[in-house]
N, C-alpha and C positions, 0 to 999 in steps of 0.2 A: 232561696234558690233551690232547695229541696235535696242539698250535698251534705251538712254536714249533719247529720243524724251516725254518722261511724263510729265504732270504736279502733282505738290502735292509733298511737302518736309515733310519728318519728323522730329520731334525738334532734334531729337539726330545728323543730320549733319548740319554744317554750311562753312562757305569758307571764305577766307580771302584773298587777293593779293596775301601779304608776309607775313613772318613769321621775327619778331622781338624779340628782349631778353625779352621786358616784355611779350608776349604774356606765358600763365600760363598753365602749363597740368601739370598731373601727370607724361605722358609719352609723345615724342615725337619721330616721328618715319621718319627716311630716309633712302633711298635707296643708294647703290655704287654695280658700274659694276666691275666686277675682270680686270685688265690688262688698265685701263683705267684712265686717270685722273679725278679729283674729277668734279663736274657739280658745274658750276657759282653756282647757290645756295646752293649748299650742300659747295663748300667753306665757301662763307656769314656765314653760323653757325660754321663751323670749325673752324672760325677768333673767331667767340664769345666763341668758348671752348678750347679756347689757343693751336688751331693746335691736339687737342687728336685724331682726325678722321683718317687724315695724317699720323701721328703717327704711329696710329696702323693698319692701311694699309701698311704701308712700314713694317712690324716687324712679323705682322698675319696674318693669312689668312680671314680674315674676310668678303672677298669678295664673298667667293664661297656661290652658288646656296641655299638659304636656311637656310644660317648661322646668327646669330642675335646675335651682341654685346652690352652690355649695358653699356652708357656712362654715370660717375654722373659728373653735372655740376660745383658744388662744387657754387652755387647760380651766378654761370657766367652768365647765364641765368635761368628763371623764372620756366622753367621745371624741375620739381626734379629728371628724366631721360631721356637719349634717346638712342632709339634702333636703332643704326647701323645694316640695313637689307643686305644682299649680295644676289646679282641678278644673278651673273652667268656672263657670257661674254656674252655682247650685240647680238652677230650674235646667241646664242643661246635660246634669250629672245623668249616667247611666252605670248599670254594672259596666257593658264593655268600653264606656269612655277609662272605669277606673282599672279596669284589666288591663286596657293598653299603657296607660299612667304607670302602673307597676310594671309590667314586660318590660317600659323604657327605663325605668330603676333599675330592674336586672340586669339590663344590658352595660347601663355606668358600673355596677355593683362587679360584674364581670372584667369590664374592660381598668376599674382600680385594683382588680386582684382582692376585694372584701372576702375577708374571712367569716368575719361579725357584724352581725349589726341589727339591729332593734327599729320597731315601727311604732308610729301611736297613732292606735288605729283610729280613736275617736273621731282624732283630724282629718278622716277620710269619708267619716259618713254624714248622711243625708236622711231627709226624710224619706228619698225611693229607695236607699241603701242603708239599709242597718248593722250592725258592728260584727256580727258572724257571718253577715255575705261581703262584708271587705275583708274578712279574712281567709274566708274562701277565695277571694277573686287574690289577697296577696301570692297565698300558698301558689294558684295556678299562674299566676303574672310571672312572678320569679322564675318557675319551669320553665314557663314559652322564654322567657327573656334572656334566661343564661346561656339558651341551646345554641351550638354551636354543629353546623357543618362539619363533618370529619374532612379531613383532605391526604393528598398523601404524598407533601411536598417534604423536602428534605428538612427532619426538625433538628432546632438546639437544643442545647442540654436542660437551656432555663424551663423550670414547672409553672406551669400555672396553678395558682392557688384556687380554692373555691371555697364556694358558702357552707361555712356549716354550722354555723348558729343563727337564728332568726328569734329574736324577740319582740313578742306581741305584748304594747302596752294598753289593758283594757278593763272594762268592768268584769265581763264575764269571762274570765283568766282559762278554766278547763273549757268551755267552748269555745272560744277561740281558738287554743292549740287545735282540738278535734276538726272544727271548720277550715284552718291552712291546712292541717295535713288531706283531707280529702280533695281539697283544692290544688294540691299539687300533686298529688295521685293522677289528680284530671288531665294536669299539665304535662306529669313524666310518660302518661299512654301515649298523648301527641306526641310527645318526641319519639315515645319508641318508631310511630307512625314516620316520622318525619324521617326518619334512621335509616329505614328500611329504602324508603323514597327515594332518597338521596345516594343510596349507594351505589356506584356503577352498576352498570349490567352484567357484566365478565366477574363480578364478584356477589351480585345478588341475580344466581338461575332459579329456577325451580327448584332444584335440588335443596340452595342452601334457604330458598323460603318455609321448605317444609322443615329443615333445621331449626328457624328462627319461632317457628309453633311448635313443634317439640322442644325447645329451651323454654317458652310459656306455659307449657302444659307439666314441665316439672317443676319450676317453678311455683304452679298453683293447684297442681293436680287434677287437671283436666282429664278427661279420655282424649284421647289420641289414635287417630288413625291415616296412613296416607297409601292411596290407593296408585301402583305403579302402571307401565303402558297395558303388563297381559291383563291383569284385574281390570283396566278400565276396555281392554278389548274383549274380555269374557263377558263383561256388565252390557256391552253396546254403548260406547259413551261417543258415539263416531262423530261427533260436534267435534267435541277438547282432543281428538285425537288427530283431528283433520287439520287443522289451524297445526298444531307440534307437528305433524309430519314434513314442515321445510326446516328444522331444528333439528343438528345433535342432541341439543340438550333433551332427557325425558322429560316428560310431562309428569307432573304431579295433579291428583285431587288429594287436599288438606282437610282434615274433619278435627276439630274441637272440640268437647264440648265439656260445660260445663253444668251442674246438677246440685241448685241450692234450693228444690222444693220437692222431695220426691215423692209429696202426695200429690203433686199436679198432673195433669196431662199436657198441659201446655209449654210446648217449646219455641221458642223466640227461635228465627233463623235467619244468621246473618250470612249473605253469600258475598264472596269479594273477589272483584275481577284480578287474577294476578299475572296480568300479561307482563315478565319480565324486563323484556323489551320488545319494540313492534317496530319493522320495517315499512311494514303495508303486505309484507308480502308480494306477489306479484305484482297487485294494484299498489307498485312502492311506494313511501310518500317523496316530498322531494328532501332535497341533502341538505337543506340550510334548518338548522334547530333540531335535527332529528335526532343528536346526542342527548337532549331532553325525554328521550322516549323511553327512557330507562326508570320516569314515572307513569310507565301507562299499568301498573301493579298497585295503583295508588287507594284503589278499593278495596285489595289484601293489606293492603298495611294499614287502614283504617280498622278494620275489622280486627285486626292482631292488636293495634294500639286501645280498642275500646275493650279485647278479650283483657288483657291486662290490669284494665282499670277493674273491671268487672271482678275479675280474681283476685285483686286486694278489698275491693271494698264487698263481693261476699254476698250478694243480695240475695234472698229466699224465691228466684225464680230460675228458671232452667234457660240456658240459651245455647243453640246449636252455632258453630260456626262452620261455613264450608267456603274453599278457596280455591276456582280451579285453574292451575299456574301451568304454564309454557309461556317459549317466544313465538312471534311471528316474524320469519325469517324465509328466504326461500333458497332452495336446492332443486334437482331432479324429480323430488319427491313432495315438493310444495305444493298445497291448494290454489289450484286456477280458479278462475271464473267462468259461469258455466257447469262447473261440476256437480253433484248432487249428493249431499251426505246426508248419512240417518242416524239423528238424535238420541238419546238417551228414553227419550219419552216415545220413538216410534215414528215421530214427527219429522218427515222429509225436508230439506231446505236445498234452495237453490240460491249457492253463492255466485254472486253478481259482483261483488267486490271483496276481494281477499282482505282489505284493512277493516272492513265491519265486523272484524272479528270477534271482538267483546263480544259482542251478544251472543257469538255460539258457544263460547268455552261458558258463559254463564248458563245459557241454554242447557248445557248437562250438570252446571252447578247446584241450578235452581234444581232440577227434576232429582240430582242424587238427594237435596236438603228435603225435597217431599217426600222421597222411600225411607228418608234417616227420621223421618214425625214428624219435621216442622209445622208446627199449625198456624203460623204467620210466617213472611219472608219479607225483608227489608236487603236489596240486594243495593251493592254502591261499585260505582264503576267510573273511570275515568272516560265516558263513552264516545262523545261526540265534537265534533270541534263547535257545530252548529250551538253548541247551548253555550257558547261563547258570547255567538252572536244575539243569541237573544237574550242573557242575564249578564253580560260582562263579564268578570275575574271574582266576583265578590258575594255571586249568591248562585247553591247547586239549584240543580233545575229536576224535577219529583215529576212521576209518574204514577196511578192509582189503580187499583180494581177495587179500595175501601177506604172511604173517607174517615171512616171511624178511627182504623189502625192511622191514617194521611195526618188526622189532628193528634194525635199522643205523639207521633216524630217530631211534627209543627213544633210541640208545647217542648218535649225535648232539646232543639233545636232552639228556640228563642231564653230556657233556661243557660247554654252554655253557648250565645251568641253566634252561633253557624247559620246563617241565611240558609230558608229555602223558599222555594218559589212554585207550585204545581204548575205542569202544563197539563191542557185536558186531554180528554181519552175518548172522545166522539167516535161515532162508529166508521167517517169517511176513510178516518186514519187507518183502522184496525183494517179496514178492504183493502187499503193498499199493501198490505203484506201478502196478499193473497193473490199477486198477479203474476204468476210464475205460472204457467202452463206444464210444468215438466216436477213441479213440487209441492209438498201444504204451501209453502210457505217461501220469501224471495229474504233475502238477509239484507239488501240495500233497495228498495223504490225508488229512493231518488233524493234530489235535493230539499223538494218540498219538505216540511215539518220535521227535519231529520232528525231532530231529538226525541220528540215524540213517537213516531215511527219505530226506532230503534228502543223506546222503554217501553214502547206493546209490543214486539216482538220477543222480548223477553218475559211479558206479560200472559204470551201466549202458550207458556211453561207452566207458568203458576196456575193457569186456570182458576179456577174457584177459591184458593185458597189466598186470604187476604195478603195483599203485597202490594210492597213501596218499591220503587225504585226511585235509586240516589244520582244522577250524573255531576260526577265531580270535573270534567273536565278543564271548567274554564278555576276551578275552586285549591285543585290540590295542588296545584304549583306557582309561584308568585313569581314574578320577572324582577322582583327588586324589593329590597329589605323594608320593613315595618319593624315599627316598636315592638312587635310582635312577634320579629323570626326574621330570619337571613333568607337571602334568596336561595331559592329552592322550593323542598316540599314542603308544605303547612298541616302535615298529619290533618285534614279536614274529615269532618265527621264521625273520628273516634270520640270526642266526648257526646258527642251528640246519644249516638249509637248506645252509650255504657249509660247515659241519663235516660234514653229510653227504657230500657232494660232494668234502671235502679226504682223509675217510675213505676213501673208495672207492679213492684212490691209494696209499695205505697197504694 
């Protein structure tokens, strides 16, 4: 999977050979494939739990994909449970079948208050999956799985407990450790993503997002810069200023970056849409679900949750991050349609719809990440409702000007399970941005291809310099809980993002 090459363990995993009856957990956790005989080791324990695994494999279905049986020892051995996990039939195993497998562990591991508890990872691998990418996929399973939604209903006194030992039972004891801990590196950027997402609006502005990347940039020692309303009205950033002009709140442009090759010239540039929250503006939307809008920033918290990753795990290449944050909201002073504002790039646009607003604060995102050196851009954005319609909830929808950069996000992307899907970039599309008679350029053409539309228009920032666009719309918010996360946001594309980025040093 191309993760666990890191150094640096955290105390909460350690590794063992084998797995013996005094070895002590609250929980113990194995694997079985459906249609299949037990694995040498997973016997070895079924000897010390007088055959109950066997048992209940011959009787239940306990095998299938997903399923989790809990075993008590009855002090046969040292574990006061163990969770019999069902994998699926082998020819149908995948990493993300077993990511999810582990995510739904975590989620039990959470909801019993485990403190402890040990895994034998043998039990988990296959011929497509080998014993350090099940322990990468554990380390990040557990993340996605433990995480919880913050809320802020009135609490009791009682704590909850959490994980802080993880035992890997395995052959190759120091890689293993090393493989979970990067693996769940992977998993705690998504949350960070998730965190961000998730937070109301009235407590995540612009303000406190640039907080939240100055908290990662001390953290990891990043440079650090945030550019306020006059800086960005000395610079001409009249996109990101235009959209915050219906807004109390200031506007922020967010800059990162981080410097792990500095005989390169090459800088990775990550832009992230951080509209805090969006009315529509003028063009309002309507009232039913619009409290969801408080993830339309869901491409800044990607980018913050993959800057994280990136700054633990330390890779020998440079990567720019740029974040341009306001709400869209309207007052006296809010963007009509009709109006006509001038970009960061010189570049005229005539807004036709005050809610296609992403693409203009990106619009001065992308063009600050070109004056700051980027020499690639991979921009991600919660953009269009339209890429709903065409990829569903479960895969983002990619836009090109270089196939070459298009395949190393792919290959990203298919390493830490995040669907992408390109739509194309023909030239009828790129005419229809040009239909404004009073502008370069129209911010909404119409319903036609509106995904696509809206990722060459932001394409048309980038010019020559190679760039991806990410539309996470239909990707970064889930309408109902998975093995994988509670409803809400799903940090989407920060691992992807921080696997790119680790690739490149490879």
């Amino acid at each position: 999977m191309g993760k666990n090459d890191k150094k640096g363990v955290l105390p909460l995993f350690k590794s063992l050979p084998t797995f013996e009856r005094n070895n002590e957990h609250d929980v113990f956790v194995l694997g079985i494939f459906e249609g299949e005989t037990l694995h040498p080791v997973v016997e070895k324990v079924d000897s010390m739990l007088n055959n109950q695994v066997s048992r209940l494999k011959k009787t239940k279905k306990i095998a299938k994909q997903g399923a989790l049986t809990t075993v008590y020892p009855l002090e046969e051995i040292k574990s006061e449970a163990v969770y019999v996990v069902g994998l699926g039939k082998k020819e149908d195993v995948t990493t993300e079948s077993i990511r999810e497998v582990v995510a739904s562990v975590g989620q039990q591991i959470k909801k019993d208050n485990i403190v402890n508890t040990g895994f034998l990872v043998e039990s988990f691998t296959c011929e497509l999956v080998e014993e350090s990418d099940v322990a990468v996929l554990i380390g990040e399973g557990l993340a996605l799985g433990t995480y919880t939604v913050v809320d802020y209903k009135e609490k009791s006194n009682e704590v909850d407990k959490k994980l802080e030992t993880v035992t890997l039972y395995g052959k190759a004891t120091e890689t293993l450790q090393e493989a979970a801990q990067v693996g769940y590196t992977y998993g705690k950027g998504t949350n960070r993503a998730r965190k961000l997402v998730n937070t109301p609006g009235n407590l995540m502005t612009p303000t406190d997002l640039a907080e939240e990347a100055k908290e990662l940039a001390e953290k990891h020692g990043f440079e650090y810069e945030v550019l306020e309303r006059e800086e960005m009205e000395k610079l001409g950033m009249g996109a990101l200023l235009a959209v915050a002009a219906g807004s109390d709140q200031p506007p922020k442009m967010i800059v990162l970056k981080y410097t792990g090759d500095k005989q390169s010239d090459e800088l990775i540039g990550f832009v992230g849409k951080g509209l805090t929250f969006d009315s529509g503006g003028i063009s309002i939307k309507p009232r039913e679900n619009m409290h969801q809008m408080k993830m339309d920033m869901g491409g800044a918290a990607a980018v913050l949750g993959a800057m994280d990753i990136i700054g633990s795990q330390k890779p020998n290449v440079n990567v720019l991050a740029v974040i341009p944050s306001s709400e869209n909201l309207l007052n006296g002073s809010a963007l009509k349609p009709g109006d006509v504002i001038t970009s960061l790039s010189g570049k005229t646009i005539e807004v036709r719809n005050t809610d296609a607003e992403g693409r203009l604060i990106l619009a001065d995102g992308i063009t600050y990440a070109k004056q700051l050196g980027a020499t690639m851009l991979i921009d991600v954005a919660t953009l269009t409702g339209a890429v709903l319609i065409a990829l569903g909830d479960c895969t983002t929808g990619a836009v090109t000007n270089n196939e070459e950069l298009l395949e190393e996000v792919l290959e990203a992307s298919v390493e830490t399970g995040e669907w992408i899907w390109c739509l194309p970039n023909y030239a009828p599309y790129k005419k229809m941005l040009k239909t404004s008679d009073v502008a370069d350029l129209n911010n909404a053409p119409g319903r036609l291809a509106g995904s696509i539309t809206a990722g060459l228009f932001i394409g048309e920032f980038a010019q020559d310099t190679p760039w991806v666009h990410l539309d996470i719309a239909g990707t970064a918010w889930q309408s109902r809980a998975t093995s994988l996360g509670p409803l809400g946001g799903t940090g989407v594309m920060a691992r992807t993002l921080a696997q790119l980025a680790i690739n490149k040093e490879i």
